[in-house]
C-alpha positions as CSV (number, residue, x, y, z in Angstrom):
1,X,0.0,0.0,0.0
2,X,1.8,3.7,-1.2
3,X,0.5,5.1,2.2
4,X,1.8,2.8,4.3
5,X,5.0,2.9,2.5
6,X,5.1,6.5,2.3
7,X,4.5,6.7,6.1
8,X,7.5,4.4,6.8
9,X,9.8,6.2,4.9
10,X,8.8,9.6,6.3
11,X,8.9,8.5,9.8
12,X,12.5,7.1,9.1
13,X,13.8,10.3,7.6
14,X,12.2,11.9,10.9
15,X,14.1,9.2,13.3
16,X,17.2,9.3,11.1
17,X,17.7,12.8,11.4
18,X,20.1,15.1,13.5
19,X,17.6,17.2,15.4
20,X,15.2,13.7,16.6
21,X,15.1,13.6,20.3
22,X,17.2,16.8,20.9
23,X,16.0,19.4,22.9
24,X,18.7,21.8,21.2
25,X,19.1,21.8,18.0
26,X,22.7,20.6,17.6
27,X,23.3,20.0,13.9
28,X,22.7,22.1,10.8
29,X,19.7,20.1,8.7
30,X,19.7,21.0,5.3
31,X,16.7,18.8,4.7
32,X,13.5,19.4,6.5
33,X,11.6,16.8,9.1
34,X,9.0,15.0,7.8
35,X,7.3,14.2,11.7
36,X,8.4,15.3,14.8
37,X,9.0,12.7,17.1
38,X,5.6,12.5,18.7
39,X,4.4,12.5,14.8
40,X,7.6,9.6,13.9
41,X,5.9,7.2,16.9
42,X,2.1,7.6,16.2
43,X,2.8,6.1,12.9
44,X,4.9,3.8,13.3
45,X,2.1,2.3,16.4
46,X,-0.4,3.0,13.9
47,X,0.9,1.3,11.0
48,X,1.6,-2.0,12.9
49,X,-2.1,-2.3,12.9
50,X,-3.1,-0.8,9.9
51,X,-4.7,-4.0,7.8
52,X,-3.2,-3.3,4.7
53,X,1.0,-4.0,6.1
54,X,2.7,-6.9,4.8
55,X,5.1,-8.4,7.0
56,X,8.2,-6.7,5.2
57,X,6.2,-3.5,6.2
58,X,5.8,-4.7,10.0
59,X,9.0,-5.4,10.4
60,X,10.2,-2.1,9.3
61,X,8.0,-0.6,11.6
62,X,9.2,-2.5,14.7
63,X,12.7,-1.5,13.6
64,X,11.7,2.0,13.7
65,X,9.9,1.8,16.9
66,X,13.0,0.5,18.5
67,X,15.1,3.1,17.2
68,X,12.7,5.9,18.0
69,X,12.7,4.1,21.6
70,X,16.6,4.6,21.9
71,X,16.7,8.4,20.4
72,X,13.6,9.4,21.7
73,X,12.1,7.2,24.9
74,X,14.0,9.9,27.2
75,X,11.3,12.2,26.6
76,X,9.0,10.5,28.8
77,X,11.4,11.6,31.8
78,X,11.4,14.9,30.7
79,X,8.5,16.4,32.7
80,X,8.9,19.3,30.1
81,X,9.3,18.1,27.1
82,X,7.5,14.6,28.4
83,X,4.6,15.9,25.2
84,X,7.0,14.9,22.4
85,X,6.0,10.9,23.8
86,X,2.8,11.3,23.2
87,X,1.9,9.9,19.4
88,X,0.2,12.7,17.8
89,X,-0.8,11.6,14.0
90,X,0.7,14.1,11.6
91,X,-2.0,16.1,9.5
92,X,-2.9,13.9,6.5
93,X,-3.0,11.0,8.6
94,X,-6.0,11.6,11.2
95,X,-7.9,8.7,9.2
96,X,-5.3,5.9,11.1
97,X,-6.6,7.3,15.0
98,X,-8.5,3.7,14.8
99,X,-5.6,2.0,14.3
100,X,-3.3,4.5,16.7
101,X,-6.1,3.4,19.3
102,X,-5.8,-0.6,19.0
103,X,-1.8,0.0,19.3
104,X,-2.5,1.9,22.6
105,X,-5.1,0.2,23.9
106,X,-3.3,-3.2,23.4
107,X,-0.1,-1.8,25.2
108,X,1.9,-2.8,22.2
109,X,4.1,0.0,22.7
């Protein structure tokens, strides 16, 4: 599915890039984000229950999720910055909240 696949490769451009779980910016990006990294982890939950991933697709996703979770899982002991752990679905993408839901609900994550 094109949307799934263009949701994995825009969250990893937003994981693989300098400024994901800073708090400063510390690096010069000459290419913007895609997601920020509450954006980067509501798809990636989302997408793992999206029916229309194939496995190859899943498995991307779970590879993402775990390097979003080393980059980024600080920011849940960060009582001020704790809001960029909370998966917030980019705009465009508000039609996968069911699918965001079963990944939280399920406590997949």
């Amino acid at each position: 599915m094109p949307q799934i696949s263009g949701a994995l490769f825009s969250a990893r451009a937003a994981i693989d890039h300098p400024q994901c779980g800073q708090t400063l910016q510390k690096a010069v990006a000459t290419v913007a984000r895609p997601f920020g990294d509450s954006q980067a982890l509501a798809i990636l939950l989302a997408v793992s229950h999206h029916p229309g991933i194939d496995a190859e697709q899943k498995a991307e996703a779970a590879e993402l999720l775990a390097i979003w979770e080393e980059k980024c899982g600080h920011w849940r002991l960060d009582h001020q910055n704790s809001h960029n752990a909370v998966p917030e679905l980019p705009p465009g993408y508000q039609g996968w909240q069911p699918y965001l839901s079963v990944a939280l609900n399920s406590g997949s994550w």
